[in-house]
C-alpha positions as CSV (number, residue, x, y, z in Angstrom):
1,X,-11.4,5.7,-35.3
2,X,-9.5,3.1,-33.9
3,X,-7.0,5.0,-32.5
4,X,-9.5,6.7,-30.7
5,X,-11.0,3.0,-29.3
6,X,-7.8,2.2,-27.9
7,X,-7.0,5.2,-26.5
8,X,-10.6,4.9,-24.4
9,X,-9.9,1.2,-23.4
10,X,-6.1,2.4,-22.0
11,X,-7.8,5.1,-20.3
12,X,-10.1,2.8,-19.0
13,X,-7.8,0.4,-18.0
14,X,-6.2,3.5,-16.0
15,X,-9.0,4.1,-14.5
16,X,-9.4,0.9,-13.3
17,X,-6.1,0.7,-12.1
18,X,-6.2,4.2,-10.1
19,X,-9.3,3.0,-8.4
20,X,-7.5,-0.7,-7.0
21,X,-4.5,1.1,-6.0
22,X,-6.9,3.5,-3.9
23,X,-8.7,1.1,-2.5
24,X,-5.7,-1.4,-1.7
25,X,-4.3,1.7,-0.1
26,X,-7.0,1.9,1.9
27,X,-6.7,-1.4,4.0
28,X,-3.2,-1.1,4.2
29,X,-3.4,2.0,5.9
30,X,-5.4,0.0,8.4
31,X,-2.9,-3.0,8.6
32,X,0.1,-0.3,8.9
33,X,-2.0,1.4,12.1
34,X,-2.8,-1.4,13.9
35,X,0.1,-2.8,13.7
36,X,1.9,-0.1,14.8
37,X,-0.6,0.4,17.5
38,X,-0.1,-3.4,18.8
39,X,3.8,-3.1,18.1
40,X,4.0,0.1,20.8
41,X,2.0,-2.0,22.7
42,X,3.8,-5.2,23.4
43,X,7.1,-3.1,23.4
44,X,5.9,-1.2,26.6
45,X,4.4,-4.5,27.7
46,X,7.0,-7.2,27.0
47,X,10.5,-5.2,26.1
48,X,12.6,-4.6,22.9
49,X,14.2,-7.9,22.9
50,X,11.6,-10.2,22.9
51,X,11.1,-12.6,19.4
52,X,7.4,-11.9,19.1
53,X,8.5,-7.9,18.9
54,X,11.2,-9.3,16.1
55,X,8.8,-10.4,14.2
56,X,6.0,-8.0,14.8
57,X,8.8,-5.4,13.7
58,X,9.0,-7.1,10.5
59,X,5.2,-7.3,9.8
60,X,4.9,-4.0,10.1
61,X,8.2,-3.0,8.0
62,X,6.7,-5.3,5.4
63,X,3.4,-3.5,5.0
64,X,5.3,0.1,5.2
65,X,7.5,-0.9,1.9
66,X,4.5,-2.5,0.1
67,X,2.9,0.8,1.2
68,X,5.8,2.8,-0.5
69,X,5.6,0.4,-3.4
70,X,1.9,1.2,-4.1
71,X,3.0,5.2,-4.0
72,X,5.7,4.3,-6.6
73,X,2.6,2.6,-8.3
74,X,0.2,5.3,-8.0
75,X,2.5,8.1,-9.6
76,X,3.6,6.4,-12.6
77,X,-0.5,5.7,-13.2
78,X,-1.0,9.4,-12.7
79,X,1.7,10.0,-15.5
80,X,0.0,7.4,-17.9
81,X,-3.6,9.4,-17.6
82,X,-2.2,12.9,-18.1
Protein backbone atom coordinates (compact mmCIF):
# COMPACT_ATOMS: atom_id res chain seq x y z
CA UNK A 1 0.00 0.00 0.00
CA UNK A 2 2.52 2.41 0.45
CA UNK A 3 4.32 1.67 -2.44
CA UNK A 4 1.43 2.34 -4.29
CA UNK A 5 0.97 6.03 -2.38
CA UNK A 6 4.26 6.96 -3.53
CA UNK A 7 4.12 5.90 -6.74
CA UNK A 8 0.65 8.20 -7.18
CA UNK A 9 2.39 11.29 -5.48
CA UNK A 10 5.68 10.84 -8.16
CA UNK A 11 3.18 10.53 -10.75
CA UNK A 12 1.56 13.42 -9.66
CA UNK A 13 4.46 15.36 -9.19
CA UNK A 14 5.09 14.42 -13.04
CA UNK A 15 2.20 15.53 -13.94
CA UNK A 16 2.65 18.70 -12.45
CA UNK A 17 5.87 19.08 -13.85
CA UNK A 18 4.70 18.19 -17.60
CA UNK A 19 2.08 20.78 -17.32
CA UNK A 20 4.76 23.91 -16.15
CA UNK A 21 7.05 22.91 -18.80
CA UNK A 22 4.01 23.20 -21.36
CA UNK A 23 2.96 26.17 -20.27
CA UNK A 24 6.55 27.87 -19.72
CA UNK A 25 6.95 26.64 -23.32
CA UNK A 26 4.27 28.50 -24.27
CA UNK A 27 5.43 32.08 -23.53
CA UNK A 28 8.68 31.46 -24.67
CA UNK A 29 7.59 30.67 -27.90
CA UNK A 30 6.20 34.14 -27.86
CA UNK A 31 9.40 35.84 -26.50
CA UNK A 32 11.52 33.74 -29.20
CA UNK A 33 8.87 35.25 -32.12
CA UNK A 34 8.84 38.57 -31.31
CA UNK A 35 12.12 38.84 -30.79
CA UNK A 36 12.98 37.47 -33.79
CA UNK A 37 10.36 39.54 -35.51
CA UNK A 38 11.94 42.91 -33.93
CA UNK A 39 15.58 41.51 -34.48
CA UNK A 40 14.80 41.30 -38.63
CA UNK A 41 13.39 44.41 -38.07
CA UNK A 42 16.02 46.81 -36.75
CA UNK A 43 18.59 44.79 -38.92
CA UNK A 44 16.80 46.04 -42.15
CA UNK A 45 16.34 49.27 -40.39
CA UNK A 46 19.59 50.11 -38.58
CA UNK A 47 22.41 47.44 -40.14
CA UNK A 48 24.29 44.43 -38.74
CA UNK A 49 26.83 46.37 -36.84
CA UNK A 50 24.92 48.38 -34.67
CA UNK A 51 25.20 47.60 -30.54
CA UNK A 52 21.47 47.52 -29.97
CA UNK A 53 21.42 44.45 -32.80
CA UNK A 54 24.48 42.98 -30.51
CA UNK A 55 22.53 42.76 -27.91
CA UNK A 56 19.17 42.05 -29.30
CA UNK A 57 21.14 38.99 -30.95
CA UNK A 58 21.96 37.90 -27.64
CA UNK A 59 18.31 38.13 -26.14
CA UNK A 60 17.15 36.18 -28.52
CA UNK A 61 20.00 33.45 -28.55
CA UNK A 62 19.39 33.39 -24.76
CA UNK A 63 15.67 32.45 -25.05
CA UNK A 64 16.47 29.82 -28.00
CA UNK A 65 18.90 27.75 -25.53
CA UNK A 66 16.56 28.08 -22.58
CA UNK A 67 14.04 26.96 -25.22
CA UNK A 68 16.38 23.87 -26.03
CA UNK A 69 16.88 23.44 -22.29
CA UNK A 70 13.14 23.05 -21.57
CA UNK A 71 13.06 20.23 -24.65
CA UNK A 72 15.96 18.44 -22.76
CA UNK A 73 13.53 18.97 -19.68
CA UNK A 74 10.45 17.82 -21.24
CA UNK A 75 11.91 14.33 -22.54
CA UNK A 76 13.50 13.13 -19.61
CA UNK A 77 9.88 13.90 -17.77
CA UNK A 78 8.29 11.83 -20.50
CA UNK A 79 10.79 9.00 -19.61
CA UNK A 80 9.99 9.30 -15.75
CA UNK A 81 5.97 8.86 -16.55
CA UNK A 82 6.27 5.91 -18.91
Amino acid sequence: MEADKINEILQNNIKEERVFLHDISNQLVVAQGMGTFALKKFKSEFGDDDKRINRLEKSVNAVNNIIEMVKERRSRVQSLSN
